[in-house]
KEKOLLO-747019 format. One record per residue (C-alpha): residue in three letters; x, y, z. Coordinates in steps of 0.2 Angstrom, whole numbers. Example, Ala and Ser with C-alpha at 12.3 -4.5 7.8 and 13.67 -1.06 7.14 Angstrom:
BEGIN
PT     r       x       y       z
PT   ala      62     -22      39
PT   ser      68      -5      36
***
This chain:
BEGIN
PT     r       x       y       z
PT   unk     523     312     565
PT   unk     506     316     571
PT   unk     496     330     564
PT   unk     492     343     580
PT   unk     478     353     583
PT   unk     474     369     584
PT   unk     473     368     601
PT   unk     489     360     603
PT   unk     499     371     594
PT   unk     492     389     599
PT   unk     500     384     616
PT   unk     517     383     607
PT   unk     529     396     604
PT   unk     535     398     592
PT   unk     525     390     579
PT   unk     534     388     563
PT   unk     528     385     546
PT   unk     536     367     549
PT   unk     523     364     563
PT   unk     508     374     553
PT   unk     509     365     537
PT   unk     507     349     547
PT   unk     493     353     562
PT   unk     477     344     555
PT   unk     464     351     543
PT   unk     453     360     552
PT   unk     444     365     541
PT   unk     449     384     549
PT   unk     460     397     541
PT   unk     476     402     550
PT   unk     490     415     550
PT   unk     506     414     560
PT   unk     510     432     568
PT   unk     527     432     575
PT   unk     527     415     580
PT   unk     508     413     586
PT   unk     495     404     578
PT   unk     479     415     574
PT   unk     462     411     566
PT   unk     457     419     554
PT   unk     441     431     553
PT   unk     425     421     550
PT   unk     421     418     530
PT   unk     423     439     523
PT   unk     405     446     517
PT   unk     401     444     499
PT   unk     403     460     494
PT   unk     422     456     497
PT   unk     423     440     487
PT   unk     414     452     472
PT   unk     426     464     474
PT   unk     440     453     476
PT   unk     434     443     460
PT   unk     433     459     449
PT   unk     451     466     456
PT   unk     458     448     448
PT   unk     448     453     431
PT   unk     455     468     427
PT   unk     473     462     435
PT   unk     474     447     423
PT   unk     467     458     409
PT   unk     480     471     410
PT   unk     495     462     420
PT   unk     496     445     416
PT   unk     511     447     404
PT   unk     520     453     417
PT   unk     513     447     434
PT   unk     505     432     439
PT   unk     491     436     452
PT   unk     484     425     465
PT   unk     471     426     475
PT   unk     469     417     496
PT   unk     468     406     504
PT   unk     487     405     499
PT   unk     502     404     508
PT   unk     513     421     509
PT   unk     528     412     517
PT   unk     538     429     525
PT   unk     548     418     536
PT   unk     548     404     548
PT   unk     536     412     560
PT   unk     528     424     548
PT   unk     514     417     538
PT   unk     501     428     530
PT   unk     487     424     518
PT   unk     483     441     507
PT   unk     466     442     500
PT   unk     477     445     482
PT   unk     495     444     478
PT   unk     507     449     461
PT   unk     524     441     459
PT   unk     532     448     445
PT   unk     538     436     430
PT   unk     556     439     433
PT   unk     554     433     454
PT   unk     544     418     450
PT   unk     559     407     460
PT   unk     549     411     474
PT   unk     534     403     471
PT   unk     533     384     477
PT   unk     518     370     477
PT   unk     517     376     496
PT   unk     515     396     491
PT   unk     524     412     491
PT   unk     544     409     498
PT   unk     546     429     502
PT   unk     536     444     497
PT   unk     528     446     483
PT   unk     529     464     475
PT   unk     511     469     479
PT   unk     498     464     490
PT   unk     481     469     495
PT   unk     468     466     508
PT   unk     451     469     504
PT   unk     446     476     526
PT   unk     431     474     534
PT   unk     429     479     551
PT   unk     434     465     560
PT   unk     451     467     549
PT   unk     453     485     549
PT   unk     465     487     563
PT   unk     474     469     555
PT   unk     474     475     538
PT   unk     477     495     543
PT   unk     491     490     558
PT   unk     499     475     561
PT   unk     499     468     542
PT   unk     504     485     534
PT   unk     518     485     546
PT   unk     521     466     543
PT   unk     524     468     524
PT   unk     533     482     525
PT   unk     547     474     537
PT   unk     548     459     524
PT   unk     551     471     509
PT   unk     532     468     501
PT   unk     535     484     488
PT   unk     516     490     488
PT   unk     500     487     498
PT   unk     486     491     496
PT   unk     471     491     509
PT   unk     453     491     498
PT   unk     438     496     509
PT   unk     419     492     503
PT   unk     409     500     515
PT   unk     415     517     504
PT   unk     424     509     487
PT   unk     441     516     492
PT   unk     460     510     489
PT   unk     472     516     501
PT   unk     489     513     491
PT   unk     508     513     500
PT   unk     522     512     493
PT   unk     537     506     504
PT   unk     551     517     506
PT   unk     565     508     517
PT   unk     558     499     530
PT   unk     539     510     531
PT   unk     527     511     520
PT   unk     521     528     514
PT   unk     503     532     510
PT   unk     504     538     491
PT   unk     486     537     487
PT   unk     467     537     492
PT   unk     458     533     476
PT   unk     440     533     473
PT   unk     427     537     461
PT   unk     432     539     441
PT   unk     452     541     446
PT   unk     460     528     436
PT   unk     472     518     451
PT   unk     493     521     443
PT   unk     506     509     453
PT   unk     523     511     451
PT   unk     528     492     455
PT   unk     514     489     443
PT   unk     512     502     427
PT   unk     501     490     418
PT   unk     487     493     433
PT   unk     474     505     425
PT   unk     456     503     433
PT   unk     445     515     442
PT   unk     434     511     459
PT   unk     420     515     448
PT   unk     423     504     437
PT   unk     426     488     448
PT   unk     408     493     456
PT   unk     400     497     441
PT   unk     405     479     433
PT   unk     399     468     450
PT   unk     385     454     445
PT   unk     375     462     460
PT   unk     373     481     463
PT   unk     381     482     481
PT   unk     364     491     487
PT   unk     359     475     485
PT   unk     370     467     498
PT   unk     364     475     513
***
């Protein structure tokens, strides 16, 4: 079978996981939204990979018993036509028969998108109502232009914002108890001061 392109398979629909898992390498990222192929944002700014290294920190310090934590480029497989690549995920150690060599069969129990502005209205809209129709039980959208975490907690088929934590307010999940950091404290702890990062 030979390998399509991006090209070629952006003027298919529905593209399937089937058909994504085989188009040639690229060297792009892609997502599949309800059947169409979209590529991804260019690489995200440092500051997000900073603050994306640092969330895994604490997460594997304080969850690793009871999570395992992930972090993109990684296949969040929702369905056949719904393919997402999180910036972090935690499947909890009693659903690990979802987790395959080729990524995440079905939601994991949280999720979370570190924005930027050429994802805030993915991250803000279409994905927070994405993982809310595939059962994800907690999202959370991070934001670095003003160290915030916008936490939702789904509650049937929506997602209720529950939370907006900055500063010194130590982060509590219920899908997660054994979360316990601060904003503070994933700023204070980066290897460059963010001022830095302009």
């Amino acid at each position: 079978m030979k390998k399509k392109t991006y090209e070629e398979l952006v003027k298919e629909s529905p593209v399937t996981y089937e058909m994504y898992a085989n188009m040639e390498d690229d060297g792009n990222r892609y997502e599949i939204s309800d059947g169409v192929l979209e590529l991804m944002s260019p690489s995200p700014l440092f500051i997000h990979q900073l603050l994306l290294g640092e969330i895994l920190f604490r997460l594997n310090a304080s969850c690793r018993n009871e999570f395992i934590v992930a972090v993109a480029p990684l296949d969040v497989i929702l369905s056949d036509t719904e393919v997402r690549q999180p910036d972090l995920v935690m499947v909890h150690m009693s659903r690990t028969h979802i987790i395959s060599n080729r990524g995440i069969n079905g939601a994991p129990d949280l999720v979370v998108e570190i924005t930027s502005k050429h994802s805030l209205k993915r991250d803000k809209l279409t994905k927070r109502n994405v993982y809310a129709k595939y059962g994800v039980r907690e999202y959370w959208i991070v934001d670095p232009s003003n160290f915030t975490l916008e936490q939702y907690e789904l509650h049937g088929d929506y997602y209720e914002l529950v939370d907006v934590y900055s500063g010194e307010e130590t982060i509590q999940s219920q899908t997660a108890p054994c979360v316990s950091f601060s904003m503070d404290e994933l700023v204070r702890n980066l290897p460059v001061p963010p001022d830095q990062l302009t």
